[in-house]
VOLUMKOL-744456 format. One record per residue (C-alpha): x, y, z. Coordinates in steps of 0.02 Angstrom, whole numbers, plus 32768, in hexadecimal, padded with zeros to 4 digits. Example, Ala and Ser with C-alpha at 12.3 -4.5 7.8 and 13.67 -1.06 7.14 Angstrom:
<rs>
<r><x>8267</x><y>7F1F</y><z>8186</z></r>
<r><x>82AC</x><y>7FCB</y><z>8165</z></r>
</rs>
This chain:
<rs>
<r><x>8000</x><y>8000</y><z>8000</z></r>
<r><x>809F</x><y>8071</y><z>8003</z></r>
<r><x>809F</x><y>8096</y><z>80AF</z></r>
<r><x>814F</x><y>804C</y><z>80BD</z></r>
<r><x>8199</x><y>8100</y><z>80AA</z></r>
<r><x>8208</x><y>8191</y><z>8101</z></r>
<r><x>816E</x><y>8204</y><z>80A8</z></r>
<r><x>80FE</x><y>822B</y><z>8140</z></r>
<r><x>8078</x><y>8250</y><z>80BE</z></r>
<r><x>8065</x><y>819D</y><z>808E</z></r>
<r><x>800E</x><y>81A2</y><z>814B</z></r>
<r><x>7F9A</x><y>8226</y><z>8154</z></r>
<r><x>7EE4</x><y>8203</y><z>8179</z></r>
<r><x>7E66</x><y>828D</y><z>8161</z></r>
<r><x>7E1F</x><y>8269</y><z>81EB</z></r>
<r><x>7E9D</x><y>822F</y><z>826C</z></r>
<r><x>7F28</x><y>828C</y><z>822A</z></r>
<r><x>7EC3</x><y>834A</y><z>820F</z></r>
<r><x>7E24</x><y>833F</y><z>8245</z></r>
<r><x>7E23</x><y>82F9</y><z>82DA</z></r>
<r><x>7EB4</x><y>8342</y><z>8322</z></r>
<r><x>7E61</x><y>83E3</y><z>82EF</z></r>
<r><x>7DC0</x><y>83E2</y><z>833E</z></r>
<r><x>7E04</x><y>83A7</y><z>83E3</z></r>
<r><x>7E87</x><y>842F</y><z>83DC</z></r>
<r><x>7DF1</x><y>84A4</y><z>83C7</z></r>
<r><x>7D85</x><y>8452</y><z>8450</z></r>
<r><x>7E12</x><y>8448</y><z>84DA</z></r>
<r><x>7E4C</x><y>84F7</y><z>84B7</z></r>
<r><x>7F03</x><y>8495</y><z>8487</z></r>
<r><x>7F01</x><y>8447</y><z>8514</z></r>
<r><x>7EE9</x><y>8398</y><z>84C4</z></r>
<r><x>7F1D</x><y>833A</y><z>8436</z></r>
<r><x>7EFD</x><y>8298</y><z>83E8</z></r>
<r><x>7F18</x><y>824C</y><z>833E</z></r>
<r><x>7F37</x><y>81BD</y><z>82CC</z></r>
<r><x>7F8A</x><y>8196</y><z>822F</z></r>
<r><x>7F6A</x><y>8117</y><z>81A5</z></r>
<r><x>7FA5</x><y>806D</y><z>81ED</z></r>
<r><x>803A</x><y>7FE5</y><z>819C</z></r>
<r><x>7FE4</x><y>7F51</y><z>816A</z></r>
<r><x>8030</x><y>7EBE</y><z>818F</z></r>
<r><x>7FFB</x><y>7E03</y><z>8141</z></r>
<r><x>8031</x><y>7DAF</y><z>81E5</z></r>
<r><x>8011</x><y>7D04</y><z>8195</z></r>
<r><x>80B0</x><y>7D30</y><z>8125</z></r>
<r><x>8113</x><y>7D25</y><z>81D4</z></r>
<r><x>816F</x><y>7C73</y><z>81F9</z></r>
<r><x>8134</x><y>7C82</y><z>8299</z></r>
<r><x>8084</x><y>7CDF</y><z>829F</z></r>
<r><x>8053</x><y>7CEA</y><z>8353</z></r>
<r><x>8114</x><y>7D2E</y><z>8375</z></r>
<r><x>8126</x><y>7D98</y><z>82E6</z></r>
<r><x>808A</x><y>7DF6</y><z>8316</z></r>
<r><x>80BA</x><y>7E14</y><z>83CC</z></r>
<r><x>815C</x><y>7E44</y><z>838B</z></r>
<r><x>811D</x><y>7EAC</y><z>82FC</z></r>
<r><x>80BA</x><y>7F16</y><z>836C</z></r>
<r><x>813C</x><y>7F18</y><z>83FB</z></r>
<r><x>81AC</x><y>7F8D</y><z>8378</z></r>
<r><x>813F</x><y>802A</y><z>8396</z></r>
<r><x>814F</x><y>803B</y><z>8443</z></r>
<r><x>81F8</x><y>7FE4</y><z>8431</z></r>
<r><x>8235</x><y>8083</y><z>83D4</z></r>
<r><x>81DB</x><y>80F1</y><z>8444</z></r>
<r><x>823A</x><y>80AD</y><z>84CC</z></r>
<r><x>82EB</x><y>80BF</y><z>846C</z></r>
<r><x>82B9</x><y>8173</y><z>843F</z></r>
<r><x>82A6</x><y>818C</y><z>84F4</z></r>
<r><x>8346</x><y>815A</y><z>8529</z></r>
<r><x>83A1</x><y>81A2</y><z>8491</z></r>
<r><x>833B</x><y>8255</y><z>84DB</z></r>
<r><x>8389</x><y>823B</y><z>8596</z></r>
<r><x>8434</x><y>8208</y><z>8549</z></r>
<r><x>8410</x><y>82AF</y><z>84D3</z></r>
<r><x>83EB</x><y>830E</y><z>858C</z></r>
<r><x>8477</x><y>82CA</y><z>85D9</z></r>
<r><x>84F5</x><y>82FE</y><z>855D</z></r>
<r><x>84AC</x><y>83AD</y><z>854A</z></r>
<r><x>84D5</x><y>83BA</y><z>860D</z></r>
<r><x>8587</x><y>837A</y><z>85FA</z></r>
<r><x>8596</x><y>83EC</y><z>8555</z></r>
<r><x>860F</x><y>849D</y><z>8581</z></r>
<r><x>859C</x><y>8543</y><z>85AE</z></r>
<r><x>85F5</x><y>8569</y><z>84E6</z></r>
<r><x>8545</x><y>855E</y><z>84BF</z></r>
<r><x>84CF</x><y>85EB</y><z>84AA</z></r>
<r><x>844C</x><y>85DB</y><z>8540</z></r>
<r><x>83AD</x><y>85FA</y><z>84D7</z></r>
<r><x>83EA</x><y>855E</y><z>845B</z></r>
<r><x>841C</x><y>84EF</y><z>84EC</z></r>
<r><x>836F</x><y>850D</y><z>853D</z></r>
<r><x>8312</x><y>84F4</y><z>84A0</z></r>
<r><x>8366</x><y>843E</y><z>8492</z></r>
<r><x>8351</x><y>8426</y><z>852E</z></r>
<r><x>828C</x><y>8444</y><z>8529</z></r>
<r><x>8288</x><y>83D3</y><z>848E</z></r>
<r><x>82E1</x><y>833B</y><z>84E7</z></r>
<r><x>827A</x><y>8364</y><z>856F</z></r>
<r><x>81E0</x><y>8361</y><z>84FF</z></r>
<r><x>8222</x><y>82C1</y><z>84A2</z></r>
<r><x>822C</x><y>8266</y><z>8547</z></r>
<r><x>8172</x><y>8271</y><z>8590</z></r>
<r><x>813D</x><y>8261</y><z>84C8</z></r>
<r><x>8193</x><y>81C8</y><z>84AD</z></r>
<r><x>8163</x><y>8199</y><z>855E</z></r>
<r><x>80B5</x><y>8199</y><z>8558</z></r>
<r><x>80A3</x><y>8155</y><z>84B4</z></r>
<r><x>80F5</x><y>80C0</y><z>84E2</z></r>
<r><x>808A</x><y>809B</y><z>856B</z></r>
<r><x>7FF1</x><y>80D9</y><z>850D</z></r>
<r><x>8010</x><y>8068</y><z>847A</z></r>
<r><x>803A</x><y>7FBD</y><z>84F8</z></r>
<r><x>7F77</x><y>7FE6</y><z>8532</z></r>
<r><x>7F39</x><y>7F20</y><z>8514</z></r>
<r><x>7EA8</x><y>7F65</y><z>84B9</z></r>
<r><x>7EA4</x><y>7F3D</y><z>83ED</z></r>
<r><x>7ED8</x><y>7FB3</y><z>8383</z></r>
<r><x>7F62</x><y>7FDB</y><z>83F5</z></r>
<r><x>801E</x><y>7F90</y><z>83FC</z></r>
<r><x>7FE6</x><y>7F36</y><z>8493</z></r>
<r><x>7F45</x><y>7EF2</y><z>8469</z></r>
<r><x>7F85</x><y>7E9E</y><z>83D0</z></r>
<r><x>8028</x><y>7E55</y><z>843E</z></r>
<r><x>7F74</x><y>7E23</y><z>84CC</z></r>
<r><x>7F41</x><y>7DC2</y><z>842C</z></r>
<r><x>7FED</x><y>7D6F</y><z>840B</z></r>
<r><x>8002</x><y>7D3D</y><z>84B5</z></r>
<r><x>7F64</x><y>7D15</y><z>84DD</z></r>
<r><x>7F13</x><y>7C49</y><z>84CC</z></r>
<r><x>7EAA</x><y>7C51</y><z>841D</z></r>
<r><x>7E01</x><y>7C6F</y><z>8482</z></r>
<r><x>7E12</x><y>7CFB</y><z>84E2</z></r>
<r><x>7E9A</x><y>7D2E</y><z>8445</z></r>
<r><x>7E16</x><y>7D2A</y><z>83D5</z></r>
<r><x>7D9D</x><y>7D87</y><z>844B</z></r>
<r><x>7E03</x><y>7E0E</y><z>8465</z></r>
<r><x>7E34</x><y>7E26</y><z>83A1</z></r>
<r><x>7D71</x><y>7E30</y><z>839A</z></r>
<r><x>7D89</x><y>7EE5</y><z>83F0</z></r>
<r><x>7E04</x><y>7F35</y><z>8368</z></r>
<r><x>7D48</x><y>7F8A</y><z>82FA</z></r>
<r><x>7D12</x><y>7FC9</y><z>83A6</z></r>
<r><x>7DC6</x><y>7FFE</y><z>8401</z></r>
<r><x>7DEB</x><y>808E</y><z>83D1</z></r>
<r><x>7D38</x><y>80CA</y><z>8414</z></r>
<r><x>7D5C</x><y>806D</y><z>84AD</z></r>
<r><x>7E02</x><y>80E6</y><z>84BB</z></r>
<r><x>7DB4</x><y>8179</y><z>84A2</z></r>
<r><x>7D31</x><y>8173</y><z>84FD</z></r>
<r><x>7DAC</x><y>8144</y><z>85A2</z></r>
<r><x>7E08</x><y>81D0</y><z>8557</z></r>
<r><x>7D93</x><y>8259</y><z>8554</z></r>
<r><x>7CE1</x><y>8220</y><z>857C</z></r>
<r><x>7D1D</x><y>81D6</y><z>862B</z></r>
<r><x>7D6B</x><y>8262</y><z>8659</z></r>
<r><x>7CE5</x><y>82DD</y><z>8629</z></r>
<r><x>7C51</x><y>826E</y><z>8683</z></r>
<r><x>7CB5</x><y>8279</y><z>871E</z></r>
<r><x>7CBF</x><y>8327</y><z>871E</z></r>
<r><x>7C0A</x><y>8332</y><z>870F</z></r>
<r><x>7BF9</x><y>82BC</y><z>8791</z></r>
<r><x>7C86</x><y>8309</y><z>87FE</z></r>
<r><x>7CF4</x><y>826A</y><z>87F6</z></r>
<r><x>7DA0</x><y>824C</y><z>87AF</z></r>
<r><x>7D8D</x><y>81DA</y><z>8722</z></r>
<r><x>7E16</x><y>8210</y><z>86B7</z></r>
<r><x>7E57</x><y>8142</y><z>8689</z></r>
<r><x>7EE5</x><y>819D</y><z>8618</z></r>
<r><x>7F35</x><y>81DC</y><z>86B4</z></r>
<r><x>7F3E</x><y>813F</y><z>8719</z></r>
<r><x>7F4B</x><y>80C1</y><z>867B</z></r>
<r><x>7FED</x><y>8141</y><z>8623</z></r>
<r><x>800C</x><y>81D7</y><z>8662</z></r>
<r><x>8057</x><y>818E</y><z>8721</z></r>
<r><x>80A2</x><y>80FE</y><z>86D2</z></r>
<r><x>80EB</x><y>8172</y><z>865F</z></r>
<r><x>812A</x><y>81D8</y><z>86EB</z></r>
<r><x>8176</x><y>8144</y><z>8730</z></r>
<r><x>81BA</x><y>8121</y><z>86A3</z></r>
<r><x>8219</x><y>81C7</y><z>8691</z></r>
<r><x>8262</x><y>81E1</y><z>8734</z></r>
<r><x>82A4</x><y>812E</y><z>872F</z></r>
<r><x>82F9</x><y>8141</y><z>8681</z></r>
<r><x>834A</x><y>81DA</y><z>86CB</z></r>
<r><x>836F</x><y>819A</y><z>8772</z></r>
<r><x>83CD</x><y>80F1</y><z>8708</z></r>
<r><x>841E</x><y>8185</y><z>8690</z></r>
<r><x>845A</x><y>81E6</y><z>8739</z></r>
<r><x>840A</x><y>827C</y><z>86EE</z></r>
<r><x>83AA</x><y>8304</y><z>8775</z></r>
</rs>
């Protein structure tokens, strides 16, 4: 489908890509954003090993999220070490970005090993899973990403309404995330 490419246009879905990102930037005064992009397709009965080569297949996203998080700390730590040579205003600017790269990478990571189909971690649920409850669980991927959003933003807002904190993301990413942070930077001996 020639989605195999270093052309980020190849990936663009009106709707996940523009559209949705749009509206919700418009609705949460910027203070939330969510999107999608066209997905790979991959024909896992070409794999030699199907049920292994899916759970690896989809352990690559958050696999490279998780390298791009410790290439950002290694990024932060060397930026520290680096000579004051450097004009303040750039080293703070590449500092914020490495910052920024960090939680990014961070929470995407966590977000995408979610067991819930079409994420990273619902489709390595499926490959590790016995064929029943596999097959169950596949069953999900036409209704997850309505399951997601509505933990994402329909949970939250209820509670509100309700005076309750029902904000899933928080608990489910966001401290795990956290914890995932501090301990990369704590292992990376960076403060």
């Amino acid at each position: 489908m020639g989605r195999v490419s270093f052309n980020p246009l190849r990936h663009v879905d009106p709707f996940g890509t523009v559209i949705l990102p749009g509206l919700l930037l418009l609705a949460s005064g910027g203070r939330i954003m969510f999107g999608y992009a066209k997905p790979v397709p991959v024909d896992f009965r070409r794999l030699r090993a199907p049920r292994l080569g899916m759970i690896l297949v989809a352990a690559a996203g958050p696999g490279a999220n998780l390298a791009l998080l410790a290439l950002s700390i290694l990024l932060l730590k060397i930026l520290v070490l680096l000579p004051l040579s450097i004009p303040v205003g750039v080293a703070e600017w590449v500092g914020f970005n490495l910052f920024n790269s960090m939680w990014i990478n961070a929470v995407l990571a966590i977000f995408n090993l979610l067991p819930i189909p079409p994420l990273d971690g619902g489709r390595i649920a499926v490959g590790l899973l016995p064929t029943g409850p596999a097959r169950a669980l596949a069953r999900l991927e036409r209704i997850g990403i309505f399951l997601i959003l509505g933990a994402l933003f329909v949970l939250p807002w209820l509670g509100r309404m309700v005076g309750m904190d029902l904000n899933l993301f928080w608990w489910l990413v966001g401290a795990p995330a956290e914890y995932l942070v501090k301990t990369a930077l704590a292992l990376a001996g960076v403060r």
